[in-house]
C-alpha positions as CSV (number, residue, x, y, z in Angstrom):
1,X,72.0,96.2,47.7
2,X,70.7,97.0,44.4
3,X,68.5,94.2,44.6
4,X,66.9,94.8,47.8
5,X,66.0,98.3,47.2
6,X,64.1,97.6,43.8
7,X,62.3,94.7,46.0
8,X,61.2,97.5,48.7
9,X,59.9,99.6,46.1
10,X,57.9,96.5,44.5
11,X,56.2,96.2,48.1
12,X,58.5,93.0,49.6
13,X,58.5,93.8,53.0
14,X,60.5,90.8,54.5
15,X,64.0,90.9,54.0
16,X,65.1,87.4,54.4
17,X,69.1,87.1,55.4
18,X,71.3,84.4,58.0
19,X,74.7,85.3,58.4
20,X,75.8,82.2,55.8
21,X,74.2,84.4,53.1
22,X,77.0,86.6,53.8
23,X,74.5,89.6,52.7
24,X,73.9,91.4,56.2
25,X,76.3,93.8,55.2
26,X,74.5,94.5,52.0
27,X,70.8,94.2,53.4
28,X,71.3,96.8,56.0
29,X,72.5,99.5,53.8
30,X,69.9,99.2,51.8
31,X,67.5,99.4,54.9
32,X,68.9,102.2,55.8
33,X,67.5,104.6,53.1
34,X,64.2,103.0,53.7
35,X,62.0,105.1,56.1
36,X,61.8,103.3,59.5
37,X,57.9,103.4,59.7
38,X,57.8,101.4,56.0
39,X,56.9,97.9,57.2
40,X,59.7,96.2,56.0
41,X,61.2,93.6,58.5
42,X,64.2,91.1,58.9
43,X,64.4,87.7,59.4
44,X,67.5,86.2,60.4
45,X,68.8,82.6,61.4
46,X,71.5,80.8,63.2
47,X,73.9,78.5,61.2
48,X,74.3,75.1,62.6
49,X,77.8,76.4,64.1
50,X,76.1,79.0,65.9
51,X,73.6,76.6,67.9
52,X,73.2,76.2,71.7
53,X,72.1,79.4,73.9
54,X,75.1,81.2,73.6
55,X,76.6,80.9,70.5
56,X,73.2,81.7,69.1
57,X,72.9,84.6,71.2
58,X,76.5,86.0,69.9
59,X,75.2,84.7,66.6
60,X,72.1,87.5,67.0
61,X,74.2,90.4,68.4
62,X,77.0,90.3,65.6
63,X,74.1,90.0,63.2
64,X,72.8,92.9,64.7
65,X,76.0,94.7,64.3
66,X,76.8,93.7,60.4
67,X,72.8,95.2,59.6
């Protein structure tokens, strides 16, 4: 969390996470004391066990959930 805040205030702006990385958890707290209209972004992915229209889709929404 730490980490991810001291990278926002350097100027990173995308937030790189997959839910492998285990760090959505993390990454969205620290997004949410970042003001909304700040730039930064996420970009997610899909592990291999999470391929195929709707696992990946599931995949996406519990990703959304954990940020």
């Amino acid at each position: 969390e730490g980490a991810i805040a001291e990278a926002l205030e350097a100027g990173y702006r995308l937030i790189d996470t997959a839910s492998i990385y285990k760090n959505e958890v993390a990454v969205g707290r620290a997004l949410r004391n970042w003001p909304e209209d700040s730039g930064a972004f996420v970009s997610s992915k899909c592990s291999p066990y999470e391929m195929g229209y709707q696992k990946a889709q599931e995949a996406c929404m519990k990703s959304l959930e954990r940020l």
